[in-house]
PDB file of N, CA, C and O in Angstrom, chain B, residues numbered from 101:
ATOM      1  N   UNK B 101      -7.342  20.265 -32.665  1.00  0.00           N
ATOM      2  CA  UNK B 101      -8.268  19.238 -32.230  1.00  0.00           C
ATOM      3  C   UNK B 101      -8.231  19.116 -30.703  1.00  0.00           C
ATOM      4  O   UNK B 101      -9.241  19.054 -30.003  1.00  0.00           O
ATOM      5  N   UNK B 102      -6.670  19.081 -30.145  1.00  0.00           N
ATOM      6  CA  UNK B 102      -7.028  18.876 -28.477  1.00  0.00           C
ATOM      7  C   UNK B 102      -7.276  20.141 -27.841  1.00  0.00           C
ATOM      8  O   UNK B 102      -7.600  20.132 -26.653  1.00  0.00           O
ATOM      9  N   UNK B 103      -7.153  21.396 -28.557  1.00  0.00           N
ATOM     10  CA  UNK B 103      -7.662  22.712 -27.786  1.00  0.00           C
ATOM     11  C   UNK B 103      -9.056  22.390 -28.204  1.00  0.00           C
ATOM     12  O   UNK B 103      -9.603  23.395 -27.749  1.00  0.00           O
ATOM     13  N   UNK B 104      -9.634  21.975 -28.530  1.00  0.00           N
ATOM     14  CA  UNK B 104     -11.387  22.189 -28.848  1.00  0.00           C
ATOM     15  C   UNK B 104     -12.054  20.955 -27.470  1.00  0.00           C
ATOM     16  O   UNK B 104     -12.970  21.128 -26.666  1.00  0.00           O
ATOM     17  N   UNK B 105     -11.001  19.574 -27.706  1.00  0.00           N
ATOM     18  CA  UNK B 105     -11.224  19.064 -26.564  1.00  0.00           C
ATOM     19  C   UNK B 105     -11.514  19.618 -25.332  1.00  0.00           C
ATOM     20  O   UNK B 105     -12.516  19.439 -24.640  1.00  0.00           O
ATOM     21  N   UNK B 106     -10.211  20.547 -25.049  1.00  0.00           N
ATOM     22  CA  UNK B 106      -9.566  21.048 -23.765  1.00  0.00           C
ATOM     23  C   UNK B 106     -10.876  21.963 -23.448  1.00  0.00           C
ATOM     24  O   UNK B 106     -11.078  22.171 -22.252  1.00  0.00           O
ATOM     25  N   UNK B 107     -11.488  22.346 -24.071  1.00  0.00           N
ATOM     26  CA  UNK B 107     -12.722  23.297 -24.170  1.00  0.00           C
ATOM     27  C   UNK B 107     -14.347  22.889 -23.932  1.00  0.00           C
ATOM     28  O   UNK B 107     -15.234  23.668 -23.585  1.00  0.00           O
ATOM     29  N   UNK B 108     -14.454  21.751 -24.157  1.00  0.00           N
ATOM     30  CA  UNK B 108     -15.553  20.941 -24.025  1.00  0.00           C
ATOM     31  C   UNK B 108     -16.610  21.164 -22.835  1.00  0.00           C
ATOM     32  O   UNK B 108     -17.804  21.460 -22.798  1.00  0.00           O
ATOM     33  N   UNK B 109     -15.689  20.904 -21.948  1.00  0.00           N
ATOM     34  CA  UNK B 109     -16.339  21.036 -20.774  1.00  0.00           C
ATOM     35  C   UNK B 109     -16.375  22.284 -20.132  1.00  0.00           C
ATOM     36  O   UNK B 109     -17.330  22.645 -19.445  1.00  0.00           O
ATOM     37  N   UNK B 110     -15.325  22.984 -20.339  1.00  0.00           N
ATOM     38  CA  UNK B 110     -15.193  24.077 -19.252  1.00  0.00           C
ATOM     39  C   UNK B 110     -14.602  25.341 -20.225  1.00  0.00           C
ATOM     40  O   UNK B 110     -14.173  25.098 -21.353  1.00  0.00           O
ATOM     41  N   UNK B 111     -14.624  26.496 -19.754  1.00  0.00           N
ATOM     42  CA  UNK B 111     -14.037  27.499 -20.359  1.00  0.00           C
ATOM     43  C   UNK B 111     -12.418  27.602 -19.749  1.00  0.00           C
ATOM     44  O   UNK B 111     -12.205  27.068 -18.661  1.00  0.00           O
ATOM     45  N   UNK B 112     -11.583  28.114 -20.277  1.00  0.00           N
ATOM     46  CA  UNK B 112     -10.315  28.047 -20.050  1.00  0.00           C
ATOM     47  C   UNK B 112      -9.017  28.979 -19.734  1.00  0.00           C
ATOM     48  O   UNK B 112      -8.356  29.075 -20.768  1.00  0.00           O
ATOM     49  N   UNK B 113      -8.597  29.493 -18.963  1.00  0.00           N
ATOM     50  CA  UNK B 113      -7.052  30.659 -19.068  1.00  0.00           C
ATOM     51  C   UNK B 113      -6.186  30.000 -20.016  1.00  0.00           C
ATOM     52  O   UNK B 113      -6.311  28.776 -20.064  1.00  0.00           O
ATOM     53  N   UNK B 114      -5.392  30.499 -20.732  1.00  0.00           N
ATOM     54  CA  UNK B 114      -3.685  29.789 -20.914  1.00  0.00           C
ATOM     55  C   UNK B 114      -3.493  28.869 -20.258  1.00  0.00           C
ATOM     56  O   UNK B 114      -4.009  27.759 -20.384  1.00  0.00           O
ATOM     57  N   UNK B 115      -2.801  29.181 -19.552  1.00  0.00           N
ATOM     58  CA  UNK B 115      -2.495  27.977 -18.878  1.00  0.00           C
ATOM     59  C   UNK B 115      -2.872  26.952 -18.157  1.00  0.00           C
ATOM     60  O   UNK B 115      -2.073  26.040 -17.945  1.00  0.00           O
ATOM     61  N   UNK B 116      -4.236  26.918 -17.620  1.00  0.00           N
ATOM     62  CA  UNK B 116      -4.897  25.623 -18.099  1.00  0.00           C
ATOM     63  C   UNK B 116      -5.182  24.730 -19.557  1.00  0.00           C
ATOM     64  O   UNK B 116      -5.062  23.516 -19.723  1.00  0.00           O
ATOM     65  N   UNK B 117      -5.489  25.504 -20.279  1.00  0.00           N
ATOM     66  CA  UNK B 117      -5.248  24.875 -21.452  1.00  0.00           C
ATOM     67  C   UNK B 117      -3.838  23.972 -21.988  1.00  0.00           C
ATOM     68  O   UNK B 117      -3.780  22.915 -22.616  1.00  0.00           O
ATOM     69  N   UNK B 118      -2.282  25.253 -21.226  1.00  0.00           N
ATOM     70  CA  UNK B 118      -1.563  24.626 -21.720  1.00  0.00           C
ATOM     71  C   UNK B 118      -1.524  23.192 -20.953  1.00  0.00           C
ATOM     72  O   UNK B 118      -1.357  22.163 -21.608  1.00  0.00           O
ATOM     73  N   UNK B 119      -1.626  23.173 -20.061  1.00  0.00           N
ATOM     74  CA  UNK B 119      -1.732  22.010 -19.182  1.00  0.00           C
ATOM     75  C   UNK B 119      -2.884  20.797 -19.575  1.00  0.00           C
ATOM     76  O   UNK B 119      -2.976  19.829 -18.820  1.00  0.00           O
ATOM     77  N   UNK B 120      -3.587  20.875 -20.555  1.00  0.00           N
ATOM     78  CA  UNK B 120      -4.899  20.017 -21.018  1.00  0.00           C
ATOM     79  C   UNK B 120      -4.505  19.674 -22.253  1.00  0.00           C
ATOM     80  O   UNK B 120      -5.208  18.973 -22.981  1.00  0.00           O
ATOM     81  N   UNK B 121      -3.018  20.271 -22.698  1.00  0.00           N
ATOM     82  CA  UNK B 121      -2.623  19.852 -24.436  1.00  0.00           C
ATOM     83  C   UNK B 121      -1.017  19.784 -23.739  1.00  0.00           C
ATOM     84  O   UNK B 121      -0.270  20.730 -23.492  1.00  0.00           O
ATOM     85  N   UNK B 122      -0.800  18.377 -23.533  1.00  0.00           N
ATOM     86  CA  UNK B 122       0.365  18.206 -23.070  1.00  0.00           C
ATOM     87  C   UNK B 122       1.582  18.299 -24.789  1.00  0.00           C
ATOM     88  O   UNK B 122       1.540  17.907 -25.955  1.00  0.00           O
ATOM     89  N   UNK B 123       2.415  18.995 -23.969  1.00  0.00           N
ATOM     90  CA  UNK B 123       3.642  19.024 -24.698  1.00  0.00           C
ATOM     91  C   UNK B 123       3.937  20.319 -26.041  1.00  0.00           C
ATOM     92  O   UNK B 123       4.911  20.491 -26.774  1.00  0.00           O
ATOM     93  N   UNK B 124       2.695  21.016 -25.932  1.00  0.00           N
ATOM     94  CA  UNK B 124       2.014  22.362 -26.528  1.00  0.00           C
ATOM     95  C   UNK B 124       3.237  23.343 -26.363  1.00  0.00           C
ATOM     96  O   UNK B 124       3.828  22.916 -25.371  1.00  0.00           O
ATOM     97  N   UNK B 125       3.908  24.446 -26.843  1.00  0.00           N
ATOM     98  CA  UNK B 125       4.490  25.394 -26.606  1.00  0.00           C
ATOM     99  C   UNK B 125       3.733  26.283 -26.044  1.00  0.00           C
ATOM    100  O   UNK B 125       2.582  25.892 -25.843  1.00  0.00           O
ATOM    101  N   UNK B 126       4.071  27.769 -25.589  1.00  0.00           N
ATOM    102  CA  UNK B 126       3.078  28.746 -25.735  1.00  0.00           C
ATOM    103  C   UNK B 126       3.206  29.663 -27.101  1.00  0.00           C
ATOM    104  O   UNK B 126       2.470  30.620 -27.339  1.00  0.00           O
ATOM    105  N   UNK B 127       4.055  29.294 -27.781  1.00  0.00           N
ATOM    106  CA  UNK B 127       4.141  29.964 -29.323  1.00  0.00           C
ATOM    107  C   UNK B 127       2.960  28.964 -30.144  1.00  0.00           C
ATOM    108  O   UNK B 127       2.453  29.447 -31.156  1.00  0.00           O
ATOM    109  N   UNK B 128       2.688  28.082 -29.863  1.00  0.00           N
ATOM    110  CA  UNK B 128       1.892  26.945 -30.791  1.00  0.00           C
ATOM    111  C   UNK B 128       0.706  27.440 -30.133  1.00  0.00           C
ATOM    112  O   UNK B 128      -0.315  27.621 -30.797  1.00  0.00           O
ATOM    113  N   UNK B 129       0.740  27.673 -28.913  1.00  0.00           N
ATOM    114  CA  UNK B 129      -0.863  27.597 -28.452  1.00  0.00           C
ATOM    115  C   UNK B 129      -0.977  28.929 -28.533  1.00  0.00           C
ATOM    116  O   UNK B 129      -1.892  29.084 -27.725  1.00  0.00           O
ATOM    117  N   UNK B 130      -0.780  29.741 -28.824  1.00  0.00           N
ATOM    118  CA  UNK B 130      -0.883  30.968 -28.840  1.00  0.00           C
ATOM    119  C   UNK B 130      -1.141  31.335 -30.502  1.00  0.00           C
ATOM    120  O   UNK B 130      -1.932  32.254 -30.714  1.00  0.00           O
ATOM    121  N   UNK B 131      -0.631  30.787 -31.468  1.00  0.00           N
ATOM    122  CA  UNK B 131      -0.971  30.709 -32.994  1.00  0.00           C
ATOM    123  C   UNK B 131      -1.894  29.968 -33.634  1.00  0.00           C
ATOM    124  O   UNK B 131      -2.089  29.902 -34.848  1.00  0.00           O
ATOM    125  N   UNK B 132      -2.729  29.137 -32.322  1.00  0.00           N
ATOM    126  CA  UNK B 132      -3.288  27.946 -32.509  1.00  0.00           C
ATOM    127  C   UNK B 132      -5.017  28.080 -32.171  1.00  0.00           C
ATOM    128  O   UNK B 132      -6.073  27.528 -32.479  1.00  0.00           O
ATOM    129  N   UNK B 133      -4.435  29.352 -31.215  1.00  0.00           N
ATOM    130  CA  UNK B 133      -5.921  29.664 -30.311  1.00  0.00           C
ATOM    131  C   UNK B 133      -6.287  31.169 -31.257  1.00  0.00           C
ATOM    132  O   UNK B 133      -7.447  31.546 -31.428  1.00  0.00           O
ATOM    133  N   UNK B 134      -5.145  31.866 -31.779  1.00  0.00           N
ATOM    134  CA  UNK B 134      -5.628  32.815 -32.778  1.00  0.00           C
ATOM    135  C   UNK B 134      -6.312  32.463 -34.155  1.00  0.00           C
ATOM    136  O   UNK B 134      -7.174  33.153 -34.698  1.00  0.00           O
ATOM    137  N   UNK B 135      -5.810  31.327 -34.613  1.00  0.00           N
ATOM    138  CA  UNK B 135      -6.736  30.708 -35.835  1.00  0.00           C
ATOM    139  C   UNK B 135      -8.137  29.935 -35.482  1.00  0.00           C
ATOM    140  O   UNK B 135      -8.866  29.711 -36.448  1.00  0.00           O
ATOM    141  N   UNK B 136      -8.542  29.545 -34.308  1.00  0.00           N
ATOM    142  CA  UNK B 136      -9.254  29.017 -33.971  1.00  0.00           C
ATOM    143  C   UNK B 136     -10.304  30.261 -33.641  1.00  0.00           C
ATOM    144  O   UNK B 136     -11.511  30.130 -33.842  1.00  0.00           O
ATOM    145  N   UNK B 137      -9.741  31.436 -33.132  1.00  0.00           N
ATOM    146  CA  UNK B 137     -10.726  32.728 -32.714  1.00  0.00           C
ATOM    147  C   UNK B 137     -11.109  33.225 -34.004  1.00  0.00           C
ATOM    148  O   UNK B 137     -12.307  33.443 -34.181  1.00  0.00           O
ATOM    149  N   UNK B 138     -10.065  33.503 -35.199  1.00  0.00           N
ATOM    150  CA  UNK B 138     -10.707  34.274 -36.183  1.00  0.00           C
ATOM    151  C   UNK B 138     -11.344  33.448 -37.023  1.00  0.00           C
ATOM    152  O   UNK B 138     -12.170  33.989 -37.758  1.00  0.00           O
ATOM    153  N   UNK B 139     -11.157  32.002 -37.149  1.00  0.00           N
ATOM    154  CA  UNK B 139     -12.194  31.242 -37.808  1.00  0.00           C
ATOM    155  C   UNK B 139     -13.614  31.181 -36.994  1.00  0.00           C
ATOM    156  O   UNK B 139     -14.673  30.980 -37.589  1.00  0.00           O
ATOM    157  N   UNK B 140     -13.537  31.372 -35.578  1.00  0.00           N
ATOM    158  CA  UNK B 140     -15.061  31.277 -34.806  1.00  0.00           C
ATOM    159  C   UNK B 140     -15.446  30.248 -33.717  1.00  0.00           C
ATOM    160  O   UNK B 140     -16.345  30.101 -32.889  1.00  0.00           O
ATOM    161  N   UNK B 141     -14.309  29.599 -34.128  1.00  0.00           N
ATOM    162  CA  UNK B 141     -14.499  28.121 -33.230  1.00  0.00           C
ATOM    163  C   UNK B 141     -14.438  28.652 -31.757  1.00  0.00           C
ATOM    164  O   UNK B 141     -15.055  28.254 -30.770  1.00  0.00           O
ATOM    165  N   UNK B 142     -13.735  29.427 -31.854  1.00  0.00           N
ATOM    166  CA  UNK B 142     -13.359  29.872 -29.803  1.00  0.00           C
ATOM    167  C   UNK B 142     -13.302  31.668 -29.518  1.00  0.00           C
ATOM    168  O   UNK B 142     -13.099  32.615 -30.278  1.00  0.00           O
ATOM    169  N   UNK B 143     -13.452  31.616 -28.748  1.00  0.00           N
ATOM    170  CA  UNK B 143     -14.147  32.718 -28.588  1.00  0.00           C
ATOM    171  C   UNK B 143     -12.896  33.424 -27.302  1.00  0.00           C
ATOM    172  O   UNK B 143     -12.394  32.762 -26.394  1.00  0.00           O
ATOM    173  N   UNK B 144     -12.735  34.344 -27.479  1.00  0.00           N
ATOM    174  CA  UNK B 144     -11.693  35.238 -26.380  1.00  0.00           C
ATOM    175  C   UNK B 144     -12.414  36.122 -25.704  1.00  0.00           C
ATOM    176  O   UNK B 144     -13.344  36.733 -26.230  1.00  0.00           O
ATOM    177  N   UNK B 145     -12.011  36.297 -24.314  1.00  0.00           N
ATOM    178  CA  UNK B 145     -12.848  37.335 -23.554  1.00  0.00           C
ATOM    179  C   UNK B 145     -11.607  38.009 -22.454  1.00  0.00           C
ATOM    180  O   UNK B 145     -11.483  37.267 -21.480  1.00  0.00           O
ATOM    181  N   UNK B 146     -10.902  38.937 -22.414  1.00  0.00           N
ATOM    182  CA  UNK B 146      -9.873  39.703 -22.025  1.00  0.00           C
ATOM    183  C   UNK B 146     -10.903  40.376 -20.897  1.00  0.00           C
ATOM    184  O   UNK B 146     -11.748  41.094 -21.432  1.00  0.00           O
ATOM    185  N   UNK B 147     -10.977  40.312 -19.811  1.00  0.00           N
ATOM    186  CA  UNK B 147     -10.956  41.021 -18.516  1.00  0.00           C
ATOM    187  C   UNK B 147     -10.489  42.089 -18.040  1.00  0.00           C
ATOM    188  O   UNK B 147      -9.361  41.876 -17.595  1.00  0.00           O
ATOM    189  N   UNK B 148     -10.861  43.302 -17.896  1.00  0.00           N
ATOM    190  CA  UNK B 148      -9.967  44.478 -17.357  1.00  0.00           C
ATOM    191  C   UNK B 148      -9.895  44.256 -15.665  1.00  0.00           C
ATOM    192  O   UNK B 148     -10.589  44.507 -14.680  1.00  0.00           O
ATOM    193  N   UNK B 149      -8.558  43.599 -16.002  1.00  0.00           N
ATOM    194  CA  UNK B 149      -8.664  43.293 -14.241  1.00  0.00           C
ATOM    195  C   UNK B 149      -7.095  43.413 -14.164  1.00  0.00           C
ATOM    196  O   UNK B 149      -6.364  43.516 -15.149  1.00  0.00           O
ATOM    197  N   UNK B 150      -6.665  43.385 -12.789  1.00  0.00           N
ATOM    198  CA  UNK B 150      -5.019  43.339 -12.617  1.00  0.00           C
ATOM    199  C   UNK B 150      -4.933  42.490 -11.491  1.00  0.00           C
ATOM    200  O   UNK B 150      -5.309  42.712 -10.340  1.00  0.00           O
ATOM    201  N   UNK B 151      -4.327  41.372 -12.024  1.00  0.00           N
ATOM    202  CA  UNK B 151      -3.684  41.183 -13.398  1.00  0.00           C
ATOM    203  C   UNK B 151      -4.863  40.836 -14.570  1.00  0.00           C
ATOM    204  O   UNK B 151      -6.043  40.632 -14.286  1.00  0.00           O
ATOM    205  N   UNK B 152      -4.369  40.814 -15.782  1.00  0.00           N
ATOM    206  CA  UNK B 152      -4.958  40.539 -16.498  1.00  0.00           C
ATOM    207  C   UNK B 152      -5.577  39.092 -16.745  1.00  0.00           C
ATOM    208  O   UNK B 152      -4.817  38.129 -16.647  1.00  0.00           O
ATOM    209  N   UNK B 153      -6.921  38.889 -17.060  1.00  0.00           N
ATOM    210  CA  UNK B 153      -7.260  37.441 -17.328  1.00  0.00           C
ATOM    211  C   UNK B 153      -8.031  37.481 -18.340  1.00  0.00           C
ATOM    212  O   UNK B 153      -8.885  38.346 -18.535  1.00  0.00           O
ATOM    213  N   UNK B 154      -7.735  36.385 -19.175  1.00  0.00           N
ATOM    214  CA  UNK B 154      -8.009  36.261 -20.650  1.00  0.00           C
ATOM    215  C   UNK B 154      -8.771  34.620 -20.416  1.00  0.00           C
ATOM    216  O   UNK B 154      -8.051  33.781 -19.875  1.00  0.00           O
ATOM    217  N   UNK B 155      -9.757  34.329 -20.697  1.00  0.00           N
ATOM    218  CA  UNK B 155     -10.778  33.478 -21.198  1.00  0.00           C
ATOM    219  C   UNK B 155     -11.065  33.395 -22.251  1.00  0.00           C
ATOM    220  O   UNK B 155     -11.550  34.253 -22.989  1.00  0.00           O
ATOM    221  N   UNK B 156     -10.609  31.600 -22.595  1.00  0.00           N
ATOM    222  CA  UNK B 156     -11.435  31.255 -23.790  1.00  0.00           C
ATOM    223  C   UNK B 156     -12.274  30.151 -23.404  1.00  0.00           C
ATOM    224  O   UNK B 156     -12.369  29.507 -22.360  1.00  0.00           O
ATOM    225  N   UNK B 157     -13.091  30.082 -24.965  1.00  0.00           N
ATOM    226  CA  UNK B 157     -14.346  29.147 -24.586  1.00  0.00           C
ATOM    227  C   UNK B 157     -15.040  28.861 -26.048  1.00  0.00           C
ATOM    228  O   UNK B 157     -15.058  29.731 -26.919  1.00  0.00           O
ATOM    229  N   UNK B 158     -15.546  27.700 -26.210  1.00  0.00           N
ATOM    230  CA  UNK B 158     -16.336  27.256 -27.126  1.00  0.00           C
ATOM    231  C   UNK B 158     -17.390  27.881 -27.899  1.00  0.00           C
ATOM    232  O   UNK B 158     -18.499  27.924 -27.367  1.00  0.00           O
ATOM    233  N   UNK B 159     -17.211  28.500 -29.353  1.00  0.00           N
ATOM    234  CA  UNK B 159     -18.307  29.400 -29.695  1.00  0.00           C
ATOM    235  C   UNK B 159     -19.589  28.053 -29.868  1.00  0.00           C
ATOM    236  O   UNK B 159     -19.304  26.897 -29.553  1.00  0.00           O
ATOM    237  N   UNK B 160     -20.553  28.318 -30.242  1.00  0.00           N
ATOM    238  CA  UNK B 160     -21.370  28.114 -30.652  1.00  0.00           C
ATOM    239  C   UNK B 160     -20.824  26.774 -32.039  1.00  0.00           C
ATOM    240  O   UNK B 160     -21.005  25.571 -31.850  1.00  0.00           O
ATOM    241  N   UNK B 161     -20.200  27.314 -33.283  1.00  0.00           N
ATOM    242  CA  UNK B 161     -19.679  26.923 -33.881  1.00  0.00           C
ATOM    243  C   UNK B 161     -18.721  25.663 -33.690  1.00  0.00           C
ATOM    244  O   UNK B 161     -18.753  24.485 -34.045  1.00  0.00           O
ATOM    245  N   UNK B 162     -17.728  26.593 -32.851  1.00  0.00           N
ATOM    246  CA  UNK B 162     -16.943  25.328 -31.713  1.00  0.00           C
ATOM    247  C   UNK B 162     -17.632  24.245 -31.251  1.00  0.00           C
ATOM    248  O   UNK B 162     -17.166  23.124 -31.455  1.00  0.00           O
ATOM    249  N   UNK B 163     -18.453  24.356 -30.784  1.00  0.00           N
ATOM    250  CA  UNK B 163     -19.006  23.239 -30.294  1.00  0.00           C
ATOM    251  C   UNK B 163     -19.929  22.102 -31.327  1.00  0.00           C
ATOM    252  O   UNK B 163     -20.055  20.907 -31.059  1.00  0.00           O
ATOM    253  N   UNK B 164     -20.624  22.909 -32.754  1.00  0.00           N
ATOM    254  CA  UNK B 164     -20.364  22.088 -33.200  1.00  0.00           C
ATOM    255  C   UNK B 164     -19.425  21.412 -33.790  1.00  0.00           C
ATOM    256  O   UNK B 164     -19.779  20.404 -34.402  1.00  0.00           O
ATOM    257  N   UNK B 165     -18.509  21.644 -33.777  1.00  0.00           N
ATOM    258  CA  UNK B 165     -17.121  20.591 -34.065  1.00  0.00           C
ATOM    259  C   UNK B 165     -17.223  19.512 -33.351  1.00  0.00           C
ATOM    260  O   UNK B 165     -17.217  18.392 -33.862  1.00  0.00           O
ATOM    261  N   UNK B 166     -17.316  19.702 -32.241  1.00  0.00           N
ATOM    262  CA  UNK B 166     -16.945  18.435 -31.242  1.00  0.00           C
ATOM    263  C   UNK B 166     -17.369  17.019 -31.600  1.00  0.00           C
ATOM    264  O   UNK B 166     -16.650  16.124 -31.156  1.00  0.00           O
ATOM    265  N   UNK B 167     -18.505  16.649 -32.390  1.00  0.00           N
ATOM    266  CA  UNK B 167     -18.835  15.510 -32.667  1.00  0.00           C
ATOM    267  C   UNK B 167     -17.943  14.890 -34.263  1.00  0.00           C
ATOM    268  O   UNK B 167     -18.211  13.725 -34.559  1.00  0.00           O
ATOM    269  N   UNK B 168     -17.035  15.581 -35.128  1.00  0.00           N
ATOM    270  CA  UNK B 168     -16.285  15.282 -35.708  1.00  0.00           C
ATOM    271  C   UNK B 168     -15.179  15.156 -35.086  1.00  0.00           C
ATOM    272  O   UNK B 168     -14.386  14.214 -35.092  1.00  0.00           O
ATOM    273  N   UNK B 169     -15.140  16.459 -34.370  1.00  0.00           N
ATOM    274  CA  UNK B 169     -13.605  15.877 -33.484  1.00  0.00           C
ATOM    275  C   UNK B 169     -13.333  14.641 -32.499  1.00  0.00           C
ATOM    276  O   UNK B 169     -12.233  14.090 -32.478  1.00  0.00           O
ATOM    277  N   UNK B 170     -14.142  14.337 -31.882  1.00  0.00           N
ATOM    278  CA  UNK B 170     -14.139  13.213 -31.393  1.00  0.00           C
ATOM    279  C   UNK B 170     -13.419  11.948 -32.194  1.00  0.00           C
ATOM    280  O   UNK B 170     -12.351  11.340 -32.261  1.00  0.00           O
ATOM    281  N   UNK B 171     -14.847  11.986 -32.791  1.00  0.00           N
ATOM    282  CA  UNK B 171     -14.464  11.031 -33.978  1.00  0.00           C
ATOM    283  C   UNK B 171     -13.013  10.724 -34.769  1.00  0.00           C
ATOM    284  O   UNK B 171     -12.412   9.654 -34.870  1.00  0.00           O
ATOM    285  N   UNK B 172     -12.718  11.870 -35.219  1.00  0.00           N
ATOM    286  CA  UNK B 172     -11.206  11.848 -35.631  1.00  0.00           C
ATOM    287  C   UNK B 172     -10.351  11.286 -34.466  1.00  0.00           C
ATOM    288  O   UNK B 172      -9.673  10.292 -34.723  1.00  0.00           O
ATOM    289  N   UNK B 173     -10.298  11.850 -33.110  1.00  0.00           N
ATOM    290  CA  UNK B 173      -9.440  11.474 -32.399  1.00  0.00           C
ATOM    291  C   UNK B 173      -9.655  10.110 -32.100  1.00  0.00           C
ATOM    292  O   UNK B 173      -8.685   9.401 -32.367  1.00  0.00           O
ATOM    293  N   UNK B 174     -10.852   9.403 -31.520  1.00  0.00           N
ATOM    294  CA  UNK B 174     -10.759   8.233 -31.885  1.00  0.00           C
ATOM    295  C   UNK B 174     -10.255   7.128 -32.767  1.00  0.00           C
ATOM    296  O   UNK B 174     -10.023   5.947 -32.509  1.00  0.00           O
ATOM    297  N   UNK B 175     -10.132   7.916 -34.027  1.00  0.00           N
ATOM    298  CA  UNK B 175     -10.104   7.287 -34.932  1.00  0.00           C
ATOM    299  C   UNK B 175      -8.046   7.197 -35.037  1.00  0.00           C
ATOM    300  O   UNK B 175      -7.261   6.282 -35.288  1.00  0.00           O
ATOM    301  N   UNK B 176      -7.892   8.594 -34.709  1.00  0.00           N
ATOM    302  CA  UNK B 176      -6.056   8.364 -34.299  1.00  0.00           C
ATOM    303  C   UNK B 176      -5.710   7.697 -33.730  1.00  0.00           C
ATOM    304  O   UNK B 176      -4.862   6.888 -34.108  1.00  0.00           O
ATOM    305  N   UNK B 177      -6.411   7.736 -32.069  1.00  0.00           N
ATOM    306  CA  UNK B 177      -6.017   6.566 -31.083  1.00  0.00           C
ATOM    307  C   UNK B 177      -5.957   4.821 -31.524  1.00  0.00           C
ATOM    308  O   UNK B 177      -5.166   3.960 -31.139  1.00  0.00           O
ATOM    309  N   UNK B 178      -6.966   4.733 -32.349  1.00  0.00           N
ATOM    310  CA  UNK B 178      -7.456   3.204 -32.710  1.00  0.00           C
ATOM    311  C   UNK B 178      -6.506   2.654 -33.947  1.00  0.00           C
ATOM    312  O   UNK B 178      -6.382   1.451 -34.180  1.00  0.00           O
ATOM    313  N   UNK B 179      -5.818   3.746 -34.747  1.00  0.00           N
ATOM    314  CA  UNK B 179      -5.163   3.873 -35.910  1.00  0.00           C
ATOM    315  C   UNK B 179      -3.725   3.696 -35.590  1.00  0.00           C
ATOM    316  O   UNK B 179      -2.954   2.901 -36.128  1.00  0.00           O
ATOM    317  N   UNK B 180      -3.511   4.402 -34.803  1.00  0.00           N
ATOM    318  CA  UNK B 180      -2.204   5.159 -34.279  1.00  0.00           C
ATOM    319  C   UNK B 180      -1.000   3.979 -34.535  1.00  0.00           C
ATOM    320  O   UNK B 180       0.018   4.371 -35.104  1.00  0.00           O
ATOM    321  N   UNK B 181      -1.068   2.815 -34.208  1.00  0.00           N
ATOM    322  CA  UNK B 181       0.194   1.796 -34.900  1.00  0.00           C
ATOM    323  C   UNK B 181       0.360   1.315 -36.183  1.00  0.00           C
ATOM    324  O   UNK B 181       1.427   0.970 -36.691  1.00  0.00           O
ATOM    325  N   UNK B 182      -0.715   1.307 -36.678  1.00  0.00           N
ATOM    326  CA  UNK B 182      -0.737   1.283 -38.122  1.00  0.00           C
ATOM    327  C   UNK B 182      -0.146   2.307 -39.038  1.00  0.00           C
ATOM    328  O   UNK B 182       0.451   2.128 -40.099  1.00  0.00           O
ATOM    329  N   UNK B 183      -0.462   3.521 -38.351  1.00  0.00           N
ATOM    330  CA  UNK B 183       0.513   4.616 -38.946  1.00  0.00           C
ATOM    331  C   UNK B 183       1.138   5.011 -38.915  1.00  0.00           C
ATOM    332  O   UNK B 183       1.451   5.481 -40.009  1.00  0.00           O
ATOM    333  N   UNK B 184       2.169   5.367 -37.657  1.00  0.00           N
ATOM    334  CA  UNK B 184       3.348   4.726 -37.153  1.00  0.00           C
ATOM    335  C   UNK B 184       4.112   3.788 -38.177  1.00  0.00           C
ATOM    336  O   UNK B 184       4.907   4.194 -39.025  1.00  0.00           O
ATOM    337  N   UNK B 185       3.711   2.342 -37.944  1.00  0.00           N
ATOM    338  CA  UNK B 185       4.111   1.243 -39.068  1.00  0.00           C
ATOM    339  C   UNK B 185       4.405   1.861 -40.002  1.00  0.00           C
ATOM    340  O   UNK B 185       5.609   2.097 -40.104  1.00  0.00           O
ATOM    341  N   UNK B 186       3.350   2.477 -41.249  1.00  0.00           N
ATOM    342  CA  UNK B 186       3.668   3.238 -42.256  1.00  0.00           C
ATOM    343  C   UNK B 186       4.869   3.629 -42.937  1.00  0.00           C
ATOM    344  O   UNK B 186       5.544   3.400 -43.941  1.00  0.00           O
ATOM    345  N   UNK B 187       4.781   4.615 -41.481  1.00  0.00           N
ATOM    346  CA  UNK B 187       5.535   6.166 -41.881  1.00  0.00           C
ATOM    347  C   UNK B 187       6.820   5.221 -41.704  1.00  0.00           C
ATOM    348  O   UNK B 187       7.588   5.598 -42.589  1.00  0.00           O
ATOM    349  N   UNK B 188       7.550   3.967 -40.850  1.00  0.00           N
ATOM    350  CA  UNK B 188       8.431   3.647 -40.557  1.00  0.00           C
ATOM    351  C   UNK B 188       8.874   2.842 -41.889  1.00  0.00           C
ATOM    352  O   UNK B 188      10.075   2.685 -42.106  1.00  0.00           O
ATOM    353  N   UNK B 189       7.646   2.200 -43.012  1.00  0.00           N
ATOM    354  CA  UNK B 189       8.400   1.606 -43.997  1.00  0.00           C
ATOM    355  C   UNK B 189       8.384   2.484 -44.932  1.00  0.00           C
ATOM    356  O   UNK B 189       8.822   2.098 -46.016  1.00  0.00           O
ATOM    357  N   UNK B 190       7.977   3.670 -44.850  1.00  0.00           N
ATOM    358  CA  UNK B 190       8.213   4.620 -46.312  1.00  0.00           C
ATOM    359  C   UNK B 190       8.742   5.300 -46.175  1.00  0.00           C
ATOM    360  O   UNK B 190       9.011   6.068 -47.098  1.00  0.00           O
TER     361      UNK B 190
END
């Protein structure tokens, strides 16, 4: 959900991204951005350049996500002590 965010506006390297999904590994974002490419949502573009630069970016698809994703995240932020609470009495 926050890599599709992180994507919204702008296309992205690694490590901007990792920097736009605070607290992300690069093993997570790296397993995270491969399920997101072969499902369609994001799109990879590898550069023959030296050094190497790898771009991602919002397919088509991807982007329609964004208006559920939002939503969900909103809906975490606005939620977020209540569930918390929860998880703390069960």
């Amino acid at each position: 959900m926050l890599i599709l965010l992180a994507l919204e506006d702008d296309d992205r390297r690694f490590g901007d991204l990792k920097k736009h999904v605070d607290g992300i590994s690069d093993k997570v974002l790296t397993q995270r951005l491969g399920v997101l490419t072969s499902d369609g949502l994001v799109e990879r573009t590898a550069y023959p350049e030296i050094p190497p630069r790898v771009v991602y970016r919002l397919t088509d698809l991807g982007r329609s996500a964004l208006t559920p994703v939002h939503a969900m995240f909103t809906w975490t932020v606005e939620h977020m002590d209540s569930v918390v609470a929860w998880q703390e009495q069960h």
